[in-house]
C-alpha positions as CSV (number, residue, x, y, z in Angstrom):
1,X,-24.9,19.4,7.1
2,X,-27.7,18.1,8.9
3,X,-30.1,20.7,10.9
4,X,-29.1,18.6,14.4
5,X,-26.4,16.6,15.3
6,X,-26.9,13.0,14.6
7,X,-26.6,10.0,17.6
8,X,-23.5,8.7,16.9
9,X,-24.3,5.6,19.2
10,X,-27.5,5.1,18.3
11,X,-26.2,4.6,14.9
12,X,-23.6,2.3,15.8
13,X,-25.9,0.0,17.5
14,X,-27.7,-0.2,14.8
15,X,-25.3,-2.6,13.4
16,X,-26.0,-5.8,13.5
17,X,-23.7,-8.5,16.1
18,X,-21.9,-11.3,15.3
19,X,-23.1,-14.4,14.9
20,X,-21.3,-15.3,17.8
21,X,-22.5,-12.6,19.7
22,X,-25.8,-13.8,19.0
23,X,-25.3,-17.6,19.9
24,X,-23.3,-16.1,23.2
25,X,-25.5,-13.2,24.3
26,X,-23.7,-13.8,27.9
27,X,-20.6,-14.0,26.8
28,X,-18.3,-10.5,27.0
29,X,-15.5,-12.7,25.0
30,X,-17.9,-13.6,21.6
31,X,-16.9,-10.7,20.0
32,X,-13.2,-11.7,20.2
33,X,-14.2,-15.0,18.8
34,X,-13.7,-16.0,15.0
35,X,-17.2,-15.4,13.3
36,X,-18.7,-13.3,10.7
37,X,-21.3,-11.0,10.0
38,X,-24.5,-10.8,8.3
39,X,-24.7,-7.4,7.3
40,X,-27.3,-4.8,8.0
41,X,-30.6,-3.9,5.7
42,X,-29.0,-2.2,3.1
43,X,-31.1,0.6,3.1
44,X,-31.4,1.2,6.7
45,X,-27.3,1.2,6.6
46,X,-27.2,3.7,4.2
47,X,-29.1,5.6,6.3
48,X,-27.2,5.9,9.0
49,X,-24.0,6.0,6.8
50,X,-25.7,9.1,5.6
51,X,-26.4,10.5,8.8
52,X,-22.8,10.6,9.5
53,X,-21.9,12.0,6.4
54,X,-23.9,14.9,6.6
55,X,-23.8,15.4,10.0
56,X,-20.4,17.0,9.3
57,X,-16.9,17.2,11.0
58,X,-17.7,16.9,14.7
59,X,-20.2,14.1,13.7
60,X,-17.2,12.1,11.9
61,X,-14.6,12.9,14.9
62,X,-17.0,11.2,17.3
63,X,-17.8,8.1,15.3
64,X,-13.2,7.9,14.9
65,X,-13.2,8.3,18.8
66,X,-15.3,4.9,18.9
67,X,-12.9,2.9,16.7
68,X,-11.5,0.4,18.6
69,X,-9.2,-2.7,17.3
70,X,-9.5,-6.1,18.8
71,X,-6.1,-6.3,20.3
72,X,-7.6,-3.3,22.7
73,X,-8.1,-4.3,26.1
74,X,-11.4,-2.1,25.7
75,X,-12.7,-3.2,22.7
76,X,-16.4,-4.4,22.7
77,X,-17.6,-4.6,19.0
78,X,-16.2,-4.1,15.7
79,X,-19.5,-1.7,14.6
80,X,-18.1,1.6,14.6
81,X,-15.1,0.3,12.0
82,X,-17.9,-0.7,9.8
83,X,-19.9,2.0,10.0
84,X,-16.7,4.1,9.2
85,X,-15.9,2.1,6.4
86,X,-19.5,2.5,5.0
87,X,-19.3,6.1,5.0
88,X,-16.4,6.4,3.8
89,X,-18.0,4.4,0.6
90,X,-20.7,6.8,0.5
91,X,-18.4,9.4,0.2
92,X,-16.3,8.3,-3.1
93,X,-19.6,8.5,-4.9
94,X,-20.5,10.9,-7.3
95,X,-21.3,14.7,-6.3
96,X,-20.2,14.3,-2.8
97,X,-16.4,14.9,-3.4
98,X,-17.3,18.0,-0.6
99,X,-18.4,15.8,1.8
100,X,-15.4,13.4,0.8
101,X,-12.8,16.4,1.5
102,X,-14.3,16.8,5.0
103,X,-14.6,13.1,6.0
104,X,-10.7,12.6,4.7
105,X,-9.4,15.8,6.7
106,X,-11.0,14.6,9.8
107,X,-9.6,11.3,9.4
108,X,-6.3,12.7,8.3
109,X,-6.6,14.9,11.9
110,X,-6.2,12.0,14.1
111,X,-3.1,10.4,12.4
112,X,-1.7,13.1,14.1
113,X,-3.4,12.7,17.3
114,X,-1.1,11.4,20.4
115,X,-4.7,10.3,21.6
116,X,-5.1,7.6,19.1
117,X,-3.7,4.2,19.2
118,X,-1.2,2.6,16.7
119,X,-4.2,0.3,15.8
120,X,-7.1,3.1,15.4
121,X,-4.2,4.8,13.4
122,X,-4.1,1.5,11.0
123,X,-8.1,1.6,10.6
124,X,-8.0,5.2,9.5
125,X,-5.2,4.7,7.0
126,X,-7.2,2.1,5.6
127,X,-10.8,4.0,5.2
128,X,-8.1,7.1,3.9
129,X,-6.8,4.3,1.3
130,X,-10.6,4.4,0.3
131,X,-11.6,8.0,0.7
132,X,-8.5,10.1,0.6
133,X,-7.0,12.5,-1.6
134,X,-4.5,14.9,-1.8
135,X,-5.7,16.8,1.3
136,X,-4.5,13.4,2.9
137,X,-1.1,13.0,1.2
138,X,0.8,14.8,3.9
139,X,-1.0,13.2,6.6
140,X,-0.5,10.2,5.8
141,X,3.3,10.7,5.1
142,X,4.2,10.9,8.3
143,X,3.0,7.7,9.0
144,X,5.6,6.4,6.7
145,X,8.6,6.9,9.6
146,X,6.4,4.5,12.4
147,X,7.7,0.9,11.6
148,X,4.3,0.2,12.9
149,X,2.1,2.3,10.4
150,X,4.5,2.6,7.5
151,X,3.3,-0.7,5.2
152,X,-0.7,0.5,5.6
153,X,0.2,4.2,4.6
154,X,2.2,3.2,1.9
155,X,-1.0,1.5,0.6
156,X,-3.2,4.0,1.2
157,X,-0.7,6.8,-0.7
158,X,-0.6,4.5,-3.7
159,X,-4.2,4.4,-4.2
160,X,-3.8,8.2,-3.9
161,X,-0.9,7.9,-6.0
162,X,-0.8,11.4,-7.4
163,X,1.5,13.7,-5.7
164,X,2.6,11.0,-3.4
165,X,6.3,9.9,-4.7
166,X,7.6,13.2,-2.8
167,X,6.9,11.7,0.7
168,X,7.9,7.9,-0.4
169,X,10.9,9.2,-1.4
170,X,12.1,11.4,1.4
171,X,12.0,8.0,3.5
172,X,13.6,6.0,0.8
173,X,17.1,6.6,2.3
174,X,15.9,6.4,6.2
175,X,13.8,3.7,5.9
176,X,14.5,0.1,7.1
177,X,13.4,-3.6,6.7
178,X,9.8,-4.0,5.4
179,X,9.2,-0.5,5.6
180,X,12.2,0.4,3.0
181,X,10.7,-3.0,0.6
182,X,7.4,-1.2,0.5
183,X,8.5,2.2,-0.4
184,X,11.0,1.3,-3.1
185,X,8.4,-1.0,-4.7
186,X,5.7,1.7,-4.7
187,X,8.6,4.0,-6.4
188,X,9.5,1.8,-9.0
189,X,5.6,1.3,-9.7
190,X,5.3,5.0,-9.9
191,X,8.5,5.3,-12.1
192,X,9.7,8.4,-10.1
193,X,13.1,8.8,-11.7
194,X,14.0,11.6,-9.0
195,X,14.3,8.4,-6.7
196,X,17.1,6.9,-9.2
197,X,20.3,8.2,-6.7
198,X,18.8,6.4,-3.8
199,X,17.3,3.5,-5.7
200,X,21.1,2.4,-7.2
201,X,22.9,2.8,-3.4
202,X,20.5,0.3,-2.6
203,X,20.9,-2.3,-4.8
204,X,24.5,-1.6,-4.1
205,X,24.4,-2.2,-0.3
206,X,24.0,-5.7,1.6
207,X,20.4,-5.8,2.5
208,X,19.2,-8.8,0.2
209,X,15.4,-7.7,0.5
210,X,16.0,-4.0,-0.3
211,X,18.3,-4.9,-3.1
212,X,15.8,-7.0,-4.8
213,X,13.6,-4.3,-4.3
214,X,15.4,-1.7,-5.9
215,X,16.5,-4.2,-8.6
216,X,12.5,-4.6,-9.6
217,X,12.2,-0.3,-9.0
218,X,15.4,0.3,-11.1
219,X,14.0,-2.0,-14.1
220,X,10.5,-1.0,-14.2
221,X,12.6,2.5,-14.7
222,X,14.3,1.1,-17.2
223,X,17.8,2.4,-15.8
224,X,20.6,1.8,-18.3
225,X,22.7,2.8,-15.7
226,X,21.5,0.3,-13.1
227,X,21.7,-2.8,-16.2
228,X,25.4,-4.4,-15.2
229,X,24.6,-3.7,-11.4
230,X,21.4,-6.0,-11.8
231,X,23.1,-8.6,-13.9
232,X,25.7,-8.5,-11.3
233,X,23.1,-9.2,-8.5
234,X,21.4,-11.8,-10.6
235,X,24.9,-13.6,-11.0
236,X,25.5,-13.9,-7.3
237,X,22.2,-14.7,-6.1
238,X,20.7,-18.1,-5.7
239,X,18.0,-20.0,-5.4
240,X,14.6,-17.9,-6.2
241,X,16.2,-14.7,-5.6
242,X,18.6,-15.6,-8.9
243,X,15.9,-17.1,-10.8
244,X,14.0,-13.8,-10.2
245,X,17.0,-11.2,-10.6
246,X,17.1,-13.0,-14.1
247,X,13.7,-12.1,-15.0
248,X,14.6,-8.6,-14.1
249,X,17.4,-8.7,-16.7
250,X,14.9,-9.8,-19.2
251,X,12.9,-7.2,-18.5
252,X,15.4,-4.6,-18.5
253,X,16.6,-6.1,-21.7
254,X,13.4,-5.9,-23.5
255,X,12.5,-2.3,-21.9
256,X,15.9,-0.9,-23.7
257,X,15.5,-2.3,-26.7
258,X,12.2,-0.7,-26.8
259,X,13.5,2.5,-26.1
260,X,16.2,2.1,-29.3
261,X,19.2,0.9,-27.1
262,X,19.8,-1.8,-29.1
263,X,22.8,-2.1,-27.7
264,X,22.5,-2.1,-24.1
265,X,19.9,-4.6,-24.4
266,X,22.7,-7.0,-26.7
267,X,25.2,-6.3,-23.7
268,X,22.5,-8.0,-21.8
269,X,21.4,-11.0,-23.9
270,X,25.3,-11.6,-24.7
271,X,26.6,-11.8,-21.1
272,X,23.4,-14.2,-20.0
273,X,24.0,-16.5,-22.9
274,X,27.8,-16.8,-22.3
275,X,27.6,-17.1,-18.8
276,X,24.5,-19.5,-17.7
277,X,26.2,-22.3,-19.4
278,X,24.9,-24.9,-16.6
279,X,22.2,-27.6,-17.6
280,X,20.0,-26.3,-15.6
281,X,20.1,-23.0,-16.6
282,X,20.2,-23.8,-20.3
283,X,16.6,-22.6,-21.0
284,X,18.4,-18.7,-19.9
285,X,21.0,-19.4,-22.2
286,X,18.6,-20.0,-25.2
287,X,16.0,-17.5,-24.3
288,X,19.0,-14.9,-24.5
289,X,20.0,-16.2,-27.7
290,X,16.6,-15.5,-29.2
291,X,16.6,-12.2,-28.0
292,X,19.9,-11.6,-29.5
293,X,18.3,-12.8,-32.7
294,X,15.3,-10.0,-32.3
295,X,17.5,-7.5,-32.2
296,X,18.6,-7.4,-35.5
């Protein structure tokens, strides 16, 4: 930790403006404006980045109780986001997984905080999808319950992703609408098969999103169990949703025979081929006939 407490601001300013900012000196609304930055002298950022860093807890709290988004009716400049972001990069790299810890637990602190905005909330989820851990798991899981918040903490648990399917999966069943499609998709792509029981009442229930979602969860699992359910789905879609539910039978198909059941993965092939008997669906027909054929 550094031997005095860093300026926070100072730091900040450092940053450099916007280009519109700098075309618009006068104007309080340039920052608001489309634009894009040139960024800082690399070294000079890294120093303040740095400074932050080592300057500890109290240093990192005070830089988070700058973040402001855009939509804010007090927001002046997008620096103290970048500078966040910055440090939170200096932080992933080698020997400072210390200093990481620290920086993610601080961050992690104010998901919890009924002082910060749904917004900052959404910043600090995305630095924690860069510099958290597991001390951030839990943190962030409760994030997974605000409609709001749910889709960026998602995100940020899957590039944690170990030790994460426990939270995902307790909101699997309470979940709604976008919030449910995310979790079931990062579930299938973490092939919890604790999340199976859940995973098949969805694609059993009406919610076309959330079906197709635990259709894609249930075949990256390779659930034999789930295999007439999903052919059933794929039969009574249309459009792209049918085109896509095939796949998944494919897929499923070809992920049993792998595993030697030969025979659910015929069951599969045989009830394509004899049932997408329509010209335009021909090509289904054949491809299941060849993977009848490879079966043998």
């Amino acid at each position: 930790m550094a031997d005095s407490k860093p300026n926070v601001a100072a730091l900040v300013a450092q940053m450099p403006d916007t280009d519109q900012q700098q075309k618009n000196p006068n104007d309080p609304n340039a920052v608001k404006t489309a634009s894009k930055v040139t960024g800082p002298d690399p070294q000079e950022a890294q120093k303040a980045f740095a400074a932050i860093l080592d300057g500890g807890r109290e240093t990192i709290l005070e830089l988070i109780g700058a973040l402001r988004d855009p939509s804010d009716a007090d927001f002046r400049d997008y620096k103290a986001g970048y500078v966040l972001h910055g440090v939170c990069l200096l932080a992933g790299l080698p020997g400072k997984d210390d200093q990481r810890k620290v920086l993610a637990e601080a961050m992690a602190s104010q998901l919890k905080s009924g002082t910060q905005s749904a917004a900052a909330k959404r910043i600090l989820i995305r630095q924690l999808q860069v510099a958290g851990g597991k001390e951030s798991i839990a943190a962030i899981g409760e994030c997974l319950a605000d409609e709001s918040l749910s889709e960026s903490a998602v995100q940020a648990l899957m590039a944690i992703r170990d030790g994460v399917a426990e939270p995902l999966r307790k909101l699997l069943g309470k979940a709604g609408g976008r919030s449910l499609v995310a979790i079931a998709q990062a579930l299938g792509e973490l092939r919890d098969s604790e999340s199976l029981p859940a995973l098949r009442k969805m694609l059993a229930g009406g919610e076309t999103d959330a079906r197709r979602c635990a259709a894609v969860a249930l075949t990256n699992l390779a659930d034999v169990e789930s295999a007439d359910a999903i052919l059933k789905f794929a039969s009574s879609a249309t459009g792209w949703e049918r085109s896509h539910a095939t796949d998944l039978c494919f897929v499923m198909a070809e992920k049993l025979a792998a595993a030697g059941q030969k025979d659910k993965a015929a069951a599969i092939y045989t009830q394509l081929r004899d049932t997408r008997k329509d010209k335009a669906e021909r090509h289904i027909s054949e491809a299941a006939t060849r993977g009848l054929a490879a079966l043998k």
